[in-house]
N, C-alpha and C positions, 0 to 999 in steps of 0.2 A: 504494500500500500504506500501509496507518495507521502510523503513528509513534509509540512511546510511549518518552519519555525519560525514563531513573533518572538523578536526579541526586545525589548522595551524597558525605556524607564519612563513610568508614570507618575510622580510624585504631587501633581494637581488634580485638581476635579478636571479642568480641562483636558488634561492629557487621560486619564481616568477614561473618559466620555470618548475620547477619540479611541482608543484601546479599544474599548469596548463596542464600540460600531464595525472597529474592524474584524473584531471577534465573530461578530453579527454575520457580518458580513462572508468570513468563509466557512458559514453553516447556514447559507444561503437556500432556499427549497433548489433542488436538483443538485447538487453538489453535493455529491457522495464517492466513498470512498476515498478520502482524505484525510490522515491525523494530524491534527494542527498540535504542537506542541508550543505551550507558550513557558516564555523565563525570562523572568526580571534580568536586566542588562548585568548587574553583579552576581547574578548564579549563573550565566550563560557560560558553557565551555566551548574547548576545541569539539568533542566529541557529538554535544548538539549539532555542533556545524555541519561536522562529516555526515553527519547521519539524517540532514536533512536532504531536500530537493530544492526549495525553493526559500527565501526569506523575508520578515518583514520584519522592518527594522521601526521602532518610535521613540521619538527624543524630542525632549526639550532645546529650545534656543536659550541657549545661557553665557552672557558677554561675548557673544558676535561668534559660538561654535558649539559641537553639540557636547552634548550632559557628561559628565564626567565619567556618570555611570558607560555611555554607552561608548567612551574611547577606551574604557579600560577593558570591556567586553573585547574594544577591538586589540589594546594593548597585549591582552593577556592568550587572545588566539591566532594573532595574524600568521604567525608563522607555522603553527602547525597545522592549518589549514591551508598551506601556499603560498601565503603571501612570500614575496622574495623582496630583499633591501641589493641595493646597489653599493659599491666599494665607497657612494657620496653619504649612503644611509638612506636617500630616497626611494623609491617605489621600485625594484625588479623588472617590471613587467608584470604584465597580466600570467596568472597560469596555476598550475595544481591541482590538485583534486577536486578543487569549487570552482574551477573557471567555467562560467557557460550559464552558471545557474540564475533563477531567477530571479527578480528583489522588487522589493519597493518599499519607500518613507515614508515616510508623514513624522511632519516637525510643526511642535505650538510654541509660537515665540507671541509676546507682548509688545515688541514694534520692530522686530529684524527676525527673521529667519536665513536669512542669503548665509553666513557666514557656517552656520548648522549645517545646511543643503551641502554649502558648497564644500566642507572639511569630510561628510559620511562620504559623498560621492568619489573624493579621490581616493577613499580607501579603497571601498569598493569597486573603482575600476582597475585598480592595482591586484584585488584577484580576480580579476575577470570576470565579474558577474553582468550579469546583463537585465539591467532596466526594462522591466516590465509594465510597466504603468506611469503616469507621470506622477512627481513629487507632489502628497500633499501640505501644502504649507499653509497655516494656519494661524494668524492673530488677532491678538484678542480673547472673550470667549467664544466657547463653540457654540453654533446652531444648531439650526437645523440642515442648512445645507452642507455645512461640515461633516457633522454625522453620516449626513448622506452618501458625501464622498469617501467618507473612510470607509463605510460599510460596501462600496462601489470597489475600493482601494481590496479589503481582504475577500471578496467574490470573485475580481480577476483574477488574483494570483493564486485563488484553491482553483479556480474554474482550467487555468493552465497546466494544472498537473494534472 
């Protein structure tokens, strides 16, 4: 059975709300045979990674990048998921055992998310993952049409596997 893992830090009602729409979302009526595994950004390992298909990634916008939680998620697995550093320390290239896979964000910032968006993305195209949906970005609090989108956000990416 496909595996798609939400990996998140929710620490607001806001992000809370968007979480949970995406949860909504990929237990969608006709979407079946999918186990969504979810894990707070500080319990997430290498081995969720390996053992999923697909990901969804949710973070807070916190002083112009994303949550602390979810770099340390990235800190503490890049490398035994694939990620590869360069002789500068920079990005390898794309490649590994995750390259190819599929992803998608959603970030709630209070007046910036660009800097969030844009520090997940380099990592993630550093293993190869491949953009499945487009980023949800999110300020302020959430609505209705937030929700919407999030819930839009985790039905494509279960509906893909």
């Amino acid at each position: 059975m496909p595996r798609l893992l939400l990996v998140h830090h929710s620490p607001t009602r806001n992000l809370q709300a968007l979480t949970e729409s995406v949860l909504d979302g990929t237990r969608a009526d006709g979407l079946e045979g999918v186990d969504v595994v979810v894990r707070a950004a500080l319990e997430a390992n290498a081995e969720d990674v390996l053992d999923a298909d697909a990901y969804l990634l949710g973070t807070s916008a916190n002083f112009g990048y994303m949550s602390g939680a979810l770099k340390h998620f990235f800190d503490s697995t890049f490398l035994q998921i694939g990620g590869a550093l360069d002789d500068s320390g920079g990005a390898g290239g794309p490649g590994g055992a995750t390259a190819g896979r599929p992803f998608g964000l959603y970030v709630h910032g209070r007046y910036d998310t660009t800097g969030a968006v844009r520090s997940v993305l380099s990592i993630v195209s550093a293993l190869g993952w491949r953009q499945a949906y487009d980023v949800l970005e999110v300020l302020g609090d959430v609505g209705e049409e937030a929700r919407e989108s999030a819930y839009e956000l985790g039905a494509t990416l279960a509906a893909q596997l």
